[in-house]
C-alpha positions in Angstrom: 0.0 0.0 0.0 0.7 3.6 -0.5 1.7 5.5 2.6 -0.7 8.2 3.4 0.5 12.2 3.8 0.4 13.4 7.2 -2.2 16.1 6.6 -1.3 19.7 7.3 -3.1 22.4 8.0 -3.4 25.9 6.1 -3.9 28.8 8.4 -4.7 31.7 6.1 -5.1 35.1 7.7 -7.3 37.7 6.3 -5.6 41.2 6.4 -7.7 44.7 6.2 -5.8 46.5 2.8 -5.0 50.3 4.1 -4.2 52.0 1.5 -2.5 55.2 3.4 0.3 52.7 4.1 0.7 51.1 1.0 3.7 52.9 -1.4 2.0 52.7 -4.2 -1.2 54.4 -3.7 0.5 57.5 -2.1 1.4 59.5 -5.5 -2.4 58.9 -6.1 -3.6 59.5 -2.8 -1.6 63.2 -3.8 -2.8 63.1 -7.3 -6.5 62.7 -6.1 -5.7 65.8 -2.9 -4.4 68.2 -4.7 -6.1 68.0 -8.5 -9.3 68.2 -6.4 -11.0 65.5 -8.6 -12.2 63.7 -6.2 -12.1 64.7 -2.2 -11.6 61.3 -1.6 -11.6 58.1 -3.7 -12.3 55.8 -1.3 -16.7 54.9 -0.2 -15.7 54.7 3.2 -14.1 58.2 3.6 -17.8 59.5 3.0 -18.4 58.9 6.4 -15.7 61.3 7.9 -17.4 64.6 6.2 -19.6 65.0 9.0 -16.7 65.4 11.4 -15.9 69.2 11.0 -12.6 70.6 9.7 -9.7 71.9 12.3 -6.7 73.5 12.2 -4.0 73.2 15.0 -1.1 76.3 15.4 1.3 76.3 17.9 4.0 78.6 19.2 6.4 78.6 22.2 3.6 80.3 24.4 0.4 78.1 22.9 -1.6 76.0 20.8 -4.7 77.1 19.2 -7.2 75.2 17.6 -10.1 76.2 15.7 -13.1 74.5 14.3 -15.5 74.9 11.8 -18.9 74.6 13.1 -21.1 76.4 11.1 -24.9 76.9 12.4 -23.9 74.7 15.6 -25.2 76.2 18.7 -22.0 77.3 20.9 -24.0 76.0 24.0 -24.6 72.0 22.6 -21.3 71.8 22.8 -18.7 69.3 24.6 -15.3 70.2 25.3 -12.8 68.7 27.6 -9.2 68.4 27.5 -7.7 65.4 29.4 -3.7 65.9 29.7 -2.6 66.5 26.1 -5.9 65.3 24.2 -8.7 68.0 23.6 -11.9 66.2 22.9 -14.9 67.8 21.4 -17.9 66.2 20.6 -21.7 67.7 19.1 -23.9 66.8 17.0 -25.4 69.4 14.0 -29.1 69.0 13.8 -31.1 69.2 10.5 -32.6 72.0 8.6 -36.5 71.5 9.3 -38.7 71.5 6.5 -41.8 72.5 6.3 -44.9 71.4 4.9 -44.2 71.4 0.6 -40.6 72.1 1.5 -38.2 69.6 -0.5 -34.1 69.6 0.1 -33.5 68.5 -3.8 -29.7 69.0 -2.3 -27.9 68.4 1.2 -24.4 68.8 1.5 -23.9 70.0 5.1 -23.9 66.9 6.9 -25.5 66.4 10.1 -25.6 64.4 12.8 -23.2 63.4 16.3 -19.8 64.2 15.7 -16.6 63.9 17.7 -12.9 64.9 17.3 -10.0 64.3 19.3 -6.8 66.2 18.8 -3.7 64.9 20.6 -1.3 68.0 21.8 2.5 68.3 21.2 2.9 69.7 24.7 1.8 69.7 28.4 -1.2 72.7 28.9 -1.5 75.0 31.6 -5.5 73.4 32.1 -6.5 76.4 34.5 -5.4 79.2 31.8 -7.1 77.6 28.2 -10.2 79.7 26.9 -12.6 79.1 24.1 -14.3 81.2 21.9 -17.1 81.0 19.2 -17.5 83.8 16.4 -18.9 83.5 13.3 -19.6 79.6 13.5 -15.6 78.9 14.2 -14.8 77.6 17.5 -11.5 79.1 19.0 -9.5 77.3 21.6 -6.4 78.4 23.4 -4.4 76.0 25.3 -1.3 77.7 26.9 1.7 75.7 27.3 2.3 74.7 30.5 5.3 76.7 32.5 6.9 73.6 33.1 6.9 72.5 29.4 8.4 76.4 28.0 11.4 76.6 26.8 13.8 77.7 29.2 16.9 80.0 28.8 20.1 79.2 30.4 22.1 82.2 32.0 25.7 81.3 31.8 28.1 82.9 34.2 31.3 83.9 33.4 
């Protein structure tokens, strides 16, 4: 008789494609950015328009970020900062329509949203302010006087 195979097994794993860190989609990740064709090739990025835009500055006394929050009421909002991480959260609420009213077009999205941004330095949490004006949220989160730069004297 034949002498049977001692049967192995295949273990195949199935790995989630991301194509931010794969080489060769980044020159059309750029090409897609900056030719503004497309915002974003990809279904699922649909999903993260109804997170608003920010922009983060810093500067050896400061961060400051700022959101865009257009017709969000100031007061429905949630803001916290837990050591370096400032977390908002909200949600933008739909236009109501009235009787024979039809939105043949909705490009504001709507809905909860949440964004955390992680800071590049310790905050002084008892000195950061926020502000709203014009539907852009304003936060200032002073670097903590531990974390500043220091200058050395040097004696001679």
């Amino acid at each position: 008789g034949g002498q049977e195979r001692p049967h192995e097994e295949v273990v195949m794993a199935i790995v989630r494609w991301n194509h931010s860190d794969d080489p060769f989609w980044r020159p059309w990740q750029d090409f897609f950015r900056f030719s503004g064709a497309f915002d974003d090739p990809w279904a699922r990025s649909w999903s993260r328009s109804s997170k608003p835009h920010l922009n983060v500055w810093t500067s050896p006394e400061a961060a400051v970020v700022t959101v865009q929050l257009p017709g969000v009421d100031p007061a429905a909002l949630d803001l916290s900062l837990e050591g370096k991480t400032l977390t908002l959260r909200g949600e933008r609420t739909p236009l109501e329509l009235g009787d024979g009213e039809s939105a043949p077009r909705r490009e504001r999205a709507f809905g909860p949203f949440a964004r955390t941004v992680e800071l590049p330095f310790e905050v002084e949490n008892d000195a950061v302010s926020a502000s709203y004006e014009h539907g852009v949220l304003a936060v200032t989160l002073p670097r903590a006087e531990s974390n500043k730069p220091k200058k050395i004297a040097i004696a001679s």
